[in-house]
N, C-alpha and C positions, 0 to 999 in steps of 0.2 A: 652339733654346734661348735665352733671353733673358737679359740680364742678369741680374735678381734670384734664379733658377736657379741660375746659375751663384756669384753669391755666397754663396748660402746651403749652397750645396754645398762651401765651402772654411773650414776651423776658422779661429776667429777669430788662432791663433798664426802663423797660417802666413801670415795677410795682415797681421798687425801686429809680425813678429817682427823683434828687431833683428839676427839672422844676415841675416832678409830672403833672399828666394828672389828674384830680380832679373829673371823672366821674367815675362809679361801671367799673371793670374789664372789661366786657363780654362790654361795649359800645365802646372799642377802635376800632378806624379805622387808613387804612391804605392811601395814596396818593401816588398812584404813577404817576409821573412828567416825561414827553417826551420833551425836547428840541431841536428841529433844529437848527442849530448855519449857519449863514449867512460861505462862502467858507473863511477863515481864519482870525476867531473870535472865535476860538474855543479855546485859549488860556488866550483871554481876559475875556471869561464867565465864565473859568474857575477858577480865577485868583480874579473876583468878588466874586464868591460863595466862594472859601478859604480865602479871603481877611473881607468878608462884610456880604454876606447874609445867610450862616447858622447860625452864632451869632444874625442875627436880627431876622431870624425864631425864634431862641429859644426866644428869646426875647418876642416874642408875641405869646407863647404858640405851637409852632410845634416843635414835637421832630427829630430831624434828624437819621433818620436811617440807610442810606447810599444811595452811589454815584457810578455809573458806566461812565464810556464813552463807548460807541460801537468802537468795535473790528475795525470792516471793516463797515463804512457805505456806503449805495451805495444810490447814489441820493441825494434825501430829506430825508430822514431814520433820525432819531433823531440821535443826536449823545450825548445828556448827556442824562440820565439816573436817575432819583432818586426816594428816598420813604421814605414821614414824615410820622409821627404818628399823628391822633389827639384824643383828648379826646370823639367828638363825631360830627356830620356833623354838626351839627349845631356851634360846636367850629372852624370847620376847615374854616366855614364863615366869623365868626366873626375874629379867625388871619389871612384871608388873607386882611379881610377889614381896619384893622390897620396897618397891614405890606405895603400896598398898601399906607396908608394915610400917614406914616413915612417919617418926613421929614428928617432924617437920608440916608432912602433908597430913597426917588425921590432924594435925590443928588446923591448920591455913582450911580442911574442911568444913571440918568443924566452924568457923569462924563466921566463913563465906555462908553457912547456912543455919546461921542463926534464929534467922526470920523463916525459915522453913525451906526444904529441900529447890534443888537450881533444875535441877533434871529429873525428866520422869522417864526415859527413856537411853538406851544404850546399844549401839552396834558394834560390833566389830567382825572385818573382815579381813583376814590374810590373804594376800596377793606374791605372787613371783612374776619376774618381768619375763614378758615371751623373748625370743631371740631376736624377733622384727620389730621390737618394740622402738622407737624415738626415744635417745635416752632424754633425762630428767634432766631441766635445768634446774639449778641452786636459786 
């Protein structure tokens, strides 16, 4: 793989962002996030995440890169959708193990699930970009 590959395969925010991902280029990864939201709790997760916790993400080093909700979910099917950036797996440890320790975020958790838990479910998958990849637009 050669240079130009390689940068063209990386969104323009993630090499110019002022979070700044502080590992060589070619070590970014990507997360992408499945959430199942308990039958009409889908407003309150949502409501946190715009409210709380993409600001704490960036906070502790994950760069957000977008958010989907499913169209038609049928079942258990996740219904949010997302995918940060990290610097490198070993970074994406280390901000979930602060953002997890935040007591910023066990409250705004805590808070948001008062009336009882938002999510019954959780995914997560690590992703690297191929070299033929279409880079990411911001």
């Amino acid at each position: 793989m050669n240079r130009r590959s390689v940068l063209q395969s990386i969104p323009a925010f993630v090499m110019f962002s002022t979070v700044g991902l502080a590992q060589p280029l070619g070590d970014v990864i990507y997360e992408l996030r499945m959430y199942t939201t308990y039958p009409g709790k889908m407003n309150d997760v949502l409501n946190r995440f715009r409210f709380h916790t993409l600001n704490l993400f960036e906070r502790h080093g994950m760069q957000n890169v977008a958010y989907w909700t499913v169209f038609d979910p049928i079942g258990n099917q996740p219904s949010l959708v997302y995918l940060l950036a990290h610097a490198s797996r070993a970074a994406a440890t280390v901000s979930w193990k602060a953002f997890e320790a935040d007591p910023e975020w066990q409250k705004v958790r805590d808070t948001s699930e008062a009336n009882g838990p938002l999510v019954s479910n959780i995914q997560s998958i690590f992703l690297k970009l191929t070299d033929f990849s279409p880079a990411l637009r911001a």
